[in-house]
C-alpha positions, 0 to 999 in steps of 0.5 A: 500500500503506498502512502503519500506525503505531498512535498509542500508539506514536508515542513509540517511533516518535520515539525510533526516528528516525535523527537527520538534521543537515546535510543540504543539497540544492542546486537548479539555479540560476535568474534568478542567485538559488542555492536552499538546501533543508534537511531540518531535524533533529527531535530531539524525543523523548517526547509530542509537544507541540502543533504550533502555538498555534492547532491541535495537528496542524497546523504551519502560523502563520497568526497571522503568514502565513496563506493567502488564496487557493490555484490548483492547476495538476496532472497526474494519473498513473494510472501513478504514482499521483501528481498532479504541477505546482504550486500557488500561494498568496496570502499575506497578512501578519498579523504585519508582521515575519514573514519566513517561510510555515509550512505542512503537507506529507506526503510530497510532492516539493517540486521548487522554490519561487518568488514571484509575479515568478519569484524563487526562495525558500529552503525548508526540509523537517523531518523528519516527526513520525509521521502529522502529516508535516513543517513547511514552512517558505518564506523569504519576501521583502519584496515576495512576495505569492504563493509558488509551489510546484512538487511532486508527491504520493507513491504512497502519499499518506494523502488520495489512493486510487488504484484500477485498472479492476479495482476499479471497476464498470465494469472499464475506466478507472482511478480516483482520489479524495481523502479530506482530512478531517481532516488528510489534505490536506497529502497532496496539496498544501502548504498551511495544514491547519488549519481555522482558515484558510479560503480560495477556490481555483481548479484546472486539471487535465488527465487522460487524455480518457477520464477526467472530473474533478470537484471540490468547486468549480463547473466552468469552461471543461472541453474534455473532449475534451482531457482539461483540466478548470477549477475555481472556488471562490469561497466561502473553506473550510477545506483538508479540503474541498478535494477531486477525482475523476478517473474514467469517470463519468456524470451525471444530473439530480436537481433545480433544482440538483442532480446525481448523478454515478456510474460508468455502469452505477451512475447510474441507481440512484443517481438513483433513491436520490437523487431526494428531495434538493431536498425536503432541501435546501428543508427545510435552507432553511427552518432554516438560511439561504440555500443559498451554494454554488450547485449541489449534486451528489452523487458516488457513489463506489466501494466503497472510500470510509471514510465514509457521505458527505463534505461537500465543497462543491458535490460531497457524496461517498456511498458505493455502500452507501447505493443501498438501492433504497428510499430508506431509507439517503438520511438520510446525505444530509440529514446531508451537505446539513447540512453546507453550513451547519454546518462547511462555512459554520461551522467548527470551528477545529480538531478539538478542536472538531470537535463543533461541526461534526457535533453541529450537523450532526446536530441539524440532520439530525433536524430536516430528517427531523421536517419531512420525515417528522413528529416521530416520525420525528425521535425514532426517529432521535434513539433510534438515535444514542443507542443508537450513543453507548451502544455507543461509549462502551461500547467506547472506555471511559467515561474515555477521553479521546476520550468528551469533547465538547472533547477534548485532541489534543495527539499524537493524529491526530484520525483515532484520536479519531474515532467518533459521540461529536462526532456523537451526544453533540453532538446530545444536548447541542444537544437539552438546550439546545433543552428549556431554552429552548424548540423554537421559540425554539431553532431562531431561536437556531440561524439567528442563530447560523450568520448570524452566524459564516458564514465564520468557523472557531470554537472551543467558547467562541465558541459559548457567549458567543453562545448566553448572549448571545442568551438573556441576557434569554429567560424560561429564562436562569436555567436556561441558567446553571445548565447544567454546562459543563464537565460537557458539554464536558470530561466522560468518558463519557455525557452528564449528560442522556438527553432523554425520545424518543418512543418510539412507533416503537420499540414495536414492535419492542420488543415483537417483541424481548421475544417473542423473549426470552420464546421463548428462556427457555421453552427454544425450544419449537418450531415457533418462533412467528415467521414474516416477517409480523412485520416485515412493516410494519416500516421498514427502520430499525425492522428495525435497531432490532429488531436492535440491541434484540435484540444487547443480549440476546445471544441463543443461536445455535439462536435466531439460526438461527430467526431467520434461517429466519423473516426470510430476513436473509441475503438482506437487502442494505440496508447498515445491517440487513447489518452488525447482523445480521452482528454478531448471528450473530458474537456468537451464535457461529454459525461459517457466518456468520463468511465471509459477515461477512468477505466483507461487511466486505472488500467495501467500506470503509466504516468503520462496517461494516467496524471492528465486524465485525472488533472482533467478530471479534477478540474471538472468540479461535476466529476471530481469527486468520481476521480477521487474515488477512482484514485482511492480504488486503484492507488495500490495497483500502481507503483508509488511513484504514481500514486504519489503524483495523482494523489497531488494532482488530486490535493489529496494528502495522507501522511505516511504511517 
């Protein structure tokens, strides 16, 4: 069950919390050394401050000891909801004088803590602070190398979702998966949450021998029949990207190096979606570098999954609302396999910078798309991610904090700043910079720059010094410096610059929109003037434009109804058209459509359908109610992150138990 506590109200959260001192647990005695665990006191009361100098949401010190290599050794049980066993960390002292391992934990059972030889060391737990969790702190001795940590993840864990056999297609096994991103990870083991700090892992997981396992690692030494599954990661990543899936699973091949996985009554659609992924990877090739990460599989996962895909190396998880059945959602892919270079090789250092990530992985997907498909395909794409930013920044307000490209995250959960901003107005800025200086001369740029900090977690600045730097005698340096920085970077609201798209794509379907519009204000003479031939040649994403086009003139329900009889939206199951036709019924006011909505947000948990679809609603002062209703039936079906952003989305608040 998930419980959410909205970040407006962390500060009357903290002042809530009942002052804990003295509070001294005393573990069982080993090889003669007395292990001492506090629950230290956290008094703070008001904003919270940042959490560390590196990184505002995380406690962890890698300036002093950071984490160079993790093995996991864990149980899953399904019956607990929890995965128990031990975790064990390489350390290497940055600091010569620190006598201490600060890391992140949420929720976990810490049971006991040891060095590399079996010596019990000391650890202190503090008190949570809201959704960050707890700083964990381990006394170190002189000699530890490594830090061995016995615990188990709560029921309830923020980066785990457990569903029964109900909830999956097939009906017959249990099945679990993680979401770390952002800062979820501290969920499921103690560790460095940052992504300043990046490094390899390795996992043995046993599971019931029904039960497949899979991570974002290559596969070792798996003895299915004893349900024992052995992991590799040997390129360093950040803690968000370490991820699992234990469930019925079964795979097909797609490629030289490809795979997708799915429940078996699923697999085969999903090969089918997903064939064109070599053609991506190539593509991404062929602007980025080399491919490092050796295989790359795509999971298909149940209908509960938060986002469109998750990046987790050698393993992209999709969610089942891309299966189309006409390749034309499979862009997400291309978008994931982007990833493997940007944010996943390049990091951001922490999620202030988390543009850096997804405006390189965007500007990166449209060009995989113009190789593809052509440049205009490119530009259409482009216009459909400014048109998401404009609704954006629409709804979250053009002086809202979280419109900046570097925003301040000081007390905010970086779950409550995310939205398309990092992705689209980051993508738009790339776009500004490649008009200065030139396409060709700009995609050159772009493979040097990822050659060159392959490996590393970097912030905004980095960024900049090296772009001047390779640019510093280029034809066009004048006008780089004359590009307003802080303007971009630190600027509410839209970007200072709307590149000029080739609109070619979208002509169409702004010439069916002013029909349409032209109809409605001659007072819908009938018979309607509209029949199925009109988007008969249409791509499925120009019936999204047509739509998106056609929101914007908020047009009367008997219209909407015309519409519906002319183009049979109803029966139109391609995921991105459902949600804009849903909205466009809910903001005609058309009161039949409202439970078909509903159904559609509830049937899954992607966050991009589910969220406008309940905003809407919410705003229908007439249905709000019906939408609260809805969310209380449901919330438990999604992962928490859902939950926690419909729950705002609704005003709703419940405090965590």
């Amino acid at each position: 069950m998930y419980h959410v506590l909205p970040i407006r109200n962390f500060s009357i959260y903290l002042g809530a919390i009942v002052v804990l001192s003295s509070i001294v647990a005393w573990s069982a005695l080993s090889q003669g050394v007395l292990t001492l665990c506090f629950l230290k006191e956290n008094s703070m009361a008001g904003p919270i401050p940042r959490l560390s100098p590196g990184d505002p949401n995380s406690y962890s010190r890698p300036d002093l000891v950071k984490v160079t290599k993790i093995d996991l050794d864990l149980d899953v049980d399904f019956d607990r909801h929890i995965l128990f066993g031990t975790a064990s960390l390489d350390i290497q002292r940055i600091n010569s004088t620190a006598d201490s391992l600060v890391l992140d934990a949420k929720d976990l059972t810490i049971k006991q803590v040891k060095d590399e030889v079996g010596s019990i060391l000391a650890h202190t737990l503090d008190v949570p602070l809201g959704s960050f969790g707890s700083k964990l702190t381990i006394a170190l001795k002189i000699t530890s190398a490594t830090v061995v940590i016995e615990y188990e993840t709560s029921p309830n864990a923020t980066g785990l979702q457990w569903l029964n056999p109900q909830q999956t297609s097939g009906k017959t096994h249990p099945f679990l998966f993680s979401q770390c991103e952002a800062i979820h990870c501290r969920s499921v083991l103690p560790c460095q949450d940052t992504p300043a700090v990046k490094a390899p892992y390795t996992a043995t997981v046993r599971v019931p021998k029904e039960i497949v396992v899979l991570m974002s690692a290559q596969r070792k030494n798996v003895s299915e029949t004893e349900g024992v599954y052995k992991f590799e990661q040997s390129v360093p990543i950040p803690a968000y990207l370490i991820a699992i899936v234990a469930g019925k699973l079964d795979s097909r091949v797609i490629g030289d190096r490809s795979r997708v996985w799915a429940e078996p009554d699923v697999v085969e659609k999903a090969a089918y979606e997903f064939a064109e992924t070599d053609d991506f990877l190539k593509a991404a090739e062929s602007l980025a570098g080399p491919y490092v990460w050796g295989n790359y599989d795509i999971l298909v996962l149940p209908p509960s999954f938060p986002f469109g895909g998750m990046e987790n190396p050698c393993l992209t998880f999709a969610t089942p609302t891309l299966l189309a059945g006409d390749r034309s959602l499979t862009f997400v892919i291309a978008h994931e396999i982007a990833h493997s270079w940007t944010g996943n090789l390049v990091t951001n250092a922490n999620f202030e910078h988390f543009w850096l990530n997804e405006g390189f992985t965007v500007f990166l997907e449209r060009k995989i798309n113009g190789r593809l498909y052509g440049e205009q395909s490119r530009q259409f794409a482009a216009i459909g991610g400014w048109n998401d930013l404009e609704e954006v920044v629409n709804t979250l307000g053009a002086d809202n904090e979280f419109t900046k490209l570097n925003p301040d995250l000081t007390g905010s959960d970086p779950d409550d700043a995310f939205s398309s901003i990092p992705y689209e107005k980051g993508s738009v800025f790339l776009w500004y910079l490649s008009d200065i200086v030139g396409n060709e001369d700009f995609e050159e740029w772009l493979k040097t720059y990822i050659k060159h900090f392959q490996y590393q977690s970097i912030q905004t600045e980095d960024f900049k010094t090296h772009l001047l730097n390779y640019f510093k005698d280029h034809r066009m340096a004048d006008k780089l410096d004359q590009v307003e920085w802080d303007t971009w970077l630190h600027g509410k609201g839209l970007p200072p610059y709307k590149p000029s798209y080739d609109y070619t794509l979208a002509e169409a379907c702004t010439a069916l929109k002013n029909r349409w519009v032209d109809w409605i204000k001659d007072g819908m003479p009938q018979p309607a003037p509209f029949s199925p031939l009109d988007i008969r040649k249409f791509s499925s994403m120009q019936v999204v434009e047509f739509l998106v086009q056609i929101f914007a003139e908020n047009i009367p329900e008997e219209a909407i109804k015309q519409m519906e009889k002319a183009y049979a939206l109803n029966d139109n199951h391609n995921s991105e058209i459902r949600l804009r036709w849903m909205r466009l019924c809910i903001q005609g006011r058309w009161k039949e459509q409202v439970s078909p909505a509903l159904d559609y947000a509830t049937s899954q948990g992607r966050m991009k359908f589910v969220r406008p679809i309940f905003r809407d609603l919410y705003g229908w002062e007439e249905m709000r109610q019906k939408a609260i209703d809805a969310y209380y039936a449901h919330k438990d079906q999604w992962m928490y992150m859902t939950a926690y952003a419909v729950a705002k989305d609704l005003h709703l608040e419940e405090k965590k138990d």
